[in-house]
C-alpha positions as CSV (number, residue, x, y, z in Angstrom):
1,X,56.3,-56.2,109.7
2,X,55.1,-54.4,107.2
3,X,52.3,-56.7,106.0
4,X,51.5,-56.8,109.0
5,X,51.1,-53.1,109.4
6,X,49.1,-52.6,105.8
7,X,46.5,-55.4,107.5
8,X,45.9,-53.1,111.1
9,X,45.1,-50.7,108.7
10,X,42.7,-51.6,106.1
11,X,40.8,-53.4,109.3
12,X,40.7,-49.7,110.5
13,X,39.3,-48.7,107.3
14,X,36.9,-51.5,106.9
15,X,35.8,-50.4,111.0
16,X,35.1,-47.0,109.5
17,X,33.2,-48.2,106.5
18,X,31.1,-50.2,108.5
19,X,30.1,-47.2,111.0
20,X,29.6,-44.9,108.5
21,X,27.2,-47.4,107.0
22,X,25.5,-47.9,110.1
23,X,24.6,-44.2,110.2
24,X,23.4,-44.0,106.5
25,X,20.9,-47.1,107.4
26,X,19.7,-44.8,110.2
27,X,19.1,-42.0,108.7
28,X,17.7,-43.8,106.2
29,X,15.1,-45.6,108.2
30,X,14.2,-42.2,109.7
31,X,13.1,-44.1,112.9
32,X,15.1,-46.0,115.8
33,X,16.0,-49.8,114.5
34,X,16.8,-52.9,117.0
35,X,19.9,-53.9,116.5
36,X,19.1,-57.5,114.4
37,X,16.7,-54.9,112.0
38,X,20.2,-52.8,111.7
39,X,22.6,-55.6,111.5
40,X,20.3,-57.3,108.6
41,X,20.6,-54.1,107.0
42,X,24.2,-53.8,106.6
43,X,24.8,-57.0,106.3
44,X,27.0,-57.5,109.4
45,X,26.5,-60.2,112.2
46,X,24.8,-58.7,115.4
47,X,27.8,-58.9,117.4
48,X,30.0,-56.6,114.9
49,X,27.3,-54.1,114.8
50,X,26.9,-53.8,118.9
51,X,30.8,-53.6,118.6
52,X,30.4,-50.6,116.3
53,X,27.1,-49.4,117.8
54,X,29.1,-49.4,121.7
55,X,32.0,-47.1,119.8
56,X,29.9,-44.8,118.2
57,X,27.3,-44.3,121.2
58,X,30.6,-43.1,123.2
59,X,31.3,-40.6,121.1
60,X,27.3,-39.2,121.1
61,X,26.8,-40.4,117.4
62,X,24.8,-43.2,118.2
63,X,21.8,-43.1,121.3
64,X,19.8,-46.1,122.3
65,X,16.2,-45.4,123.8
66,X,16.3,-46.7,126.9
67,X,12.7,-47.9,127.1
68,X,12.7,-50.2,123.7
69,X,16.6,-50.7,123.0
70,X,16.1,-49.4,119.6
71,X,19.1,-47.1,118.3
72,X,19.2,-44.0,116.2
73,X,21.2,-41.3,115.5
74,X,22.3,-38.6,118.1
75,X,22.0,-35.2,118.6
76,X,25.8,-34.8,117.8
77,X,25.1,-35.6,114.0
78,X,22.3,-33.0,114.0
79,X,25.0,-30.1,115.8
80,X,27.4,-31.3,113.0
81,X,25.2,-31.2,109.9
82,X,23.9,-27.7,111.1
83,X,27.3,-26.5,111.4
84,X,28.0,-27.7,107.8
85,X,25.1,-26.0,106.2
86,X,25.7,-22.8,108.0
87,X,29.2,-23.2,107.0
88,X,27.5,-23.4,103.3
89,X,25.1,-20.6,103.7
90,X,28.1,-18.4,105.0
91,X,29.5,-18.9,101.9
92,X,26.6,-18.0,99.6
93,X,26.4,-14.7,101.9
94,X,29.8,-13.9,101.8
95,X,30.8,-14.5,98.0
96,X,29.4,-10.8,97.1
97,X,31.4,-9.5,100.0
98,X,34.4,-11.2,99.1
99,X,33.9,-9.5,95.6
100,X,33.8,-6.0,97.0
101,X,36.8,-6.5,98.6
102,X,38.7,-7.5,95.6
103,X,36.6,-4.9,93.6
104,X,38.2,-2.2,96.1
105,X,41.5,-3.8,97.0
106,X,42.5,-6.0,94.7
107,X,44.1,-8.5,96.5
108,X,42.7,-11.8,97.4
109,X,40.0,-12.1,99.9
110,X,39.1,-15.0,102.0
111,X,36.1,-16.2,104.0
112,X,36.8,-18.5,107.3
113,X,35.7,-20.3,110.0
114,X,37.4,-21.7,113.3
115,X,38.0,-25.4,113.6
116,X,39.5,-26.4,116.7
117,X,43.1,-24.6,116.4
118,X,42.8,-24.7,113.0
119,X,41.0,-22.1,110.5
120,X,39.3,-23.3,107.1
121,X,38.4,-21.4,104.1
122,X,35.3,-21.5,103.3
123,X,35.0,-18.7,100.5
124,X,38.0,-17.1,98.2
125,X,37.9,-14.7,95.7
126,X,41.1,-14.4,93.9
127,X,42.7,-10.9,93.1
128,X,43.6,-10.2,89.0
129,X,46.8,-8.6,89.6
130,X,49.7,-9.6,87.4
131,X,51.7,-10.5,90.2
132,X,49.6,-12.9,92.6
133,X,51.7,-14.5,95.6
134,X,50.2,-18.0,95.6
135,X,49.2,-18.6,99.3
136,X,48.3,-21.6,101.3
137,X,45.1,-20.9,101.9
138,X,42.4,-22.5,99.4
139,X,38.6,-23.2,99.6
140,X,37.9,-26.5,101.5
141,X,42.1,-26.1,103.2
142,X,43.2,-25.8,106.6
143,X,45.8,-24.0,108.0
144,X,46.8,-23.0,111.9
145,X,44.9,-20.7,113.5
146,X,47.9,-19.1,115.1
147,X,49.8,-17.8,112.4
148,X,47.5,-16.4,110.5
149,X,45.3,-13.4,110.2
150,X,42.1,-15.1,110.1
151,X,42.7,-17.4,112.9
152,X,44.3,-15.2,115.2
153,X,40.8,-12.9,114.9
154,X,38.5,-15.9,115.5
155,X,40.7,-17.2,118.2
156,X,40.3,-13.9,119.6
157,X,36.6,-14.3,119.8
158,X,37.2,-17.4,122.7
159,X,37.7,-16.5,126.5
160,X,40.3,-17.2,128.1
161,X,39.1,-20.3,129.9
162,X,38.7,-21.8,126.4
163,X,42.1,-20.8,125.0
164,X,43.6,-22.7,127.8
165,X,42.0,-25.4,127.4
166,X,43.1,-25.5,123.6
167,X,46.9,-24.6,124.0
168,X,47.2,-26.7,127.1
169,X,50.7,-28.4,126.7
170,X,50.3,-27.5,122.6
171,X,53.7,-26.7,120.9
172,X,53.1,-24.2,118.4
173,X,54.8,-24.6,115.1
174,X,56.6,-22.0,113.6
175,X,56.0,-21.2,110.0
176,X,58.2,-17.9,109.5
177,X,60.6,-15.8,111.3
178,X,57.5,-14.0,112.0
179,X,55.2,-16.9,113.6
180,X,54.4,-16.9,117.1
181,X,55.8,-20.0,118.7
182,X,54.8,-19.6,122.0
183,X,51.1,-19.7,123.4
184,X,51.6,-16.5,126.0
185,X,52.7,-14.4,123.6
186,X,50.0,-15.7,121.4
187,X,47.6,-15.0,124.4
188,X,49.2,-11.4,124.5
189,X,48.2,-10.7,121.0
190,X,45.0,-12.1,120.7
191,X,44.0,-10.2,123.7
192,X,45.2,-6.6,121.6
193,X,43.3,-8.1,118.5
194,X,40.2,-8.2,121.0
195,X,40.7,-4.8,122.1
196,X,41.4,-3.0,118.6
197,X,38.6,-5.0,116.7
198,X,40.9,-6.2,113.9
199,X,44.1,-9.0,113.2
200,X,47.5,-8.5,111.1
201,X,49.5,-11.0,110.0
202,X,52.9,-9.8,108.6
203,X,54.1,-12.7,107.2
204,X,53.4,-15.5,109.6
205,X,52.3,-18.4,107.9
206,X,53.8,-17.7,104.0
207,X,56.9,-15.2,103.9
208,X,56.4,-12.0,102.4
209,X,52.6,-11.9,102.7
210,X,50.3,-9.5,104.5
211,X,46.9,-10.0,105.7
212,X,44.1,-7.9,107.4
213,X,41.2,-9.3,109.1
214,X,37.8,-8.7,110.5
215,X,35.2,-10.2,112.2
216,X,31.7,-11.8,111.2
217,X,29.1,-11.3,113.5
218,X,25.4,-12.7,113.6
219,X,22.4,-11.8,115.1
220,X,23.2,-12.5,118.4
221,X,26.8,-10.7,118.3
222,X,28.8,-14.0,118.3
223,X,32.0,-14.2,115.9
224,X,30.9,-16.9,113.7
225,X,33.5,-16.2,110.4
226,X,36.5,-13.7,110.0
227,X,37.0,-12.2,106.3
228,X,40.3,-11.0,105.1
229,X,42.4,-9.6,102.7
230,X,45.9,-10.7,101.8
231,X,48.8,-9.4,99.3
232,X,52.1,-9.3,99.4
233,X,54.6,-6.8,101.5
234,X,55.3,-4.7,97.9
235,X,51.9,-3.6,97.3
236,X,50.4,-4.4,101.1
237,X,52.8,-1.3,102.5
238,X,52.5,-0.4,106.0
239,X,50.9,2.9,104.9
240,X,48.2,1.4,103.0
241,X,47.7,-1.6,105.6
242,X,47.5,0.6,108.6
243,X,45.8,3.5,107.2
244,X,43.3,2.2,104.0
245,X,43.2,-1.1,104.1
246,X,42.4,-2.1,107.6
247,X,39.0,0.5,107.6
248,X,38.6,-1.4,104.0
249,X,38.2,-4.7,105.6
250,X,36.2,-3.6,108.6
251,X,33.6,-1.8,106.5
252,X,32.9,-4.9,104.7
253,X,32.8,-6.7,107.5
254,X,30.3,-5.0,109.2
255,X,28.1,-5.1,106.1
256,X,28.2,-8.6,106.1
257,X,27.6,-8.6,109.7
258,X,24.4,-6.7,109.4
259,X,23.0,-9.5,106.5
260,X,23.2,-12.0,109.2
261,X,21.5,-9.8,111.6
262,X,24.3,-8.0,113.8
263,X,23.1,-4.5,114.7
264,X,26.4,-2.8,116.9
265,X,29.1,-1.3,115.9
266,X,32.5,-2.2,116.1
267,X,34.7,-0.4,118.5
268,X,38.1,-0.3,117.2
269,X,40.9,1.0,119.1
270,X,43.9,1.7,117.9
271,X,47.0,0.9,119.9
């Protein structure tokens, strides 16, 4: 059974290979192929390629011109790689940020972006305390959106239409005593992080660490990355989160806001 098992599986891997070296052939043609042109160049048979070429094409990564037959690569490719180098020039934008916020808090700072229900850090400057709590969250790492200060703000940024179609019939998992396990409550809060311009996270997704976080905005007024600062409960007090460092981490976010663009003002409520 097992054997059998490890074989399903390196067949899926070898399917993946394959695909992946479909695409690199088409981008590297840098025109539409016919399929025997593609399948000569991967060194496949025709009928493994179509197999491959049929998947693909149903998930928009592959497009066939309907007039020659010829296949190339689809628009969904080009949406992705964009995303990834704005992903990469968000972080060359927001490294100096990220440093002032250490520079005036110094506590970690974090740059991130929404994935799905998932947040990923895309910058991180690390504070030079003595004491550092070692977090979760990493350049490159994922972590839910839902229980932590960073997602909850980008998640905030959504309507409502789309946050229902992302929690439908989702089961959130609970991290800490302090996570929010269910997706109204969620819905609740993300609605008061909309309203007051800023997210908290008191120890949601790692026990006994705080977090403040603000939105980044581009020219067109879109939430497009959240920056925050976390530290742990004994130096991140309730004084100094509610009353410093949350007008900390809004200032720098609205300076990093304006570098890509964003000319209004955030409207922060406190409630």
């Amino acid at each position: 059974m097992a054997k059998g098992k490890n074989n399903d599986e390196n067949k899926k891997v070898h399917a993946v290979e394959r695909a992946l070296d479909i695409m690199d052939a088409l981008a590297q043609a840098g025109v539409p192929m016919a399929i025997t042109e593609l399948a000569e160049r991967v060194n496949l048979n025709v009928s493994t390629v179509h197999r491959l070429l049929s998947t693909l094409m149903t998930k928009n990564y592959i497009e066939q011109e309907p007039d020659t037959s010829r296949y190339k690569l689809g628009l969904k490719l080009f949406a992705m790689g964009k995303t990834a180098l704005y992903a990469k020039d968000l972080q060359t934008i927001g490294h100096p940020f990220l440093e002032k916020l250490v520079n005036r808090c110094n506590e970690t700072a974090n740059l991130a972006i929404l994935d799905g229900r998932d947040v990923v850090y895309i910058g991180q400057v690390e504070s030079n305390n003595m004491v550092i709590v070692r977090m979760f969250a990493k350049v490159g790492s994922r972590g839910p959106a839902h229980a932590t200060g960073s997602g909850k703000m980008l998640l905030s940024s959504l309507s409502d239409d789309e946050l229902d179609k992302l929690f439908a019939n989702v089961k959130l998992e609970k991290y800490t005593s302090e996570t929010i396990d269910d997706v109204e409550i969620l819905k609740k809060e993300l609605k008061r992080i909309r309203k007051q311009g800023y997210a908290i996270d008191l120890g949601e997704r790692d026990e006994g660490v705080r977090c403040v976080s603000a939105p980044i905005r581009n020219h067109e007024g879109k939430v497009v990355a959240a920056i925050s600062v976390s530290g742990p409960h004994t130096r991140v007090t309730n004084y100094y989160l509610n009353f410093e460092l949350v007008d900390i981490v809004l200032e720098v976010a609205q300076e990093m806001s304006k570098c890509l663009g964003y000319q209004g003002k955030e409207e922060v409520q406190n409630i």
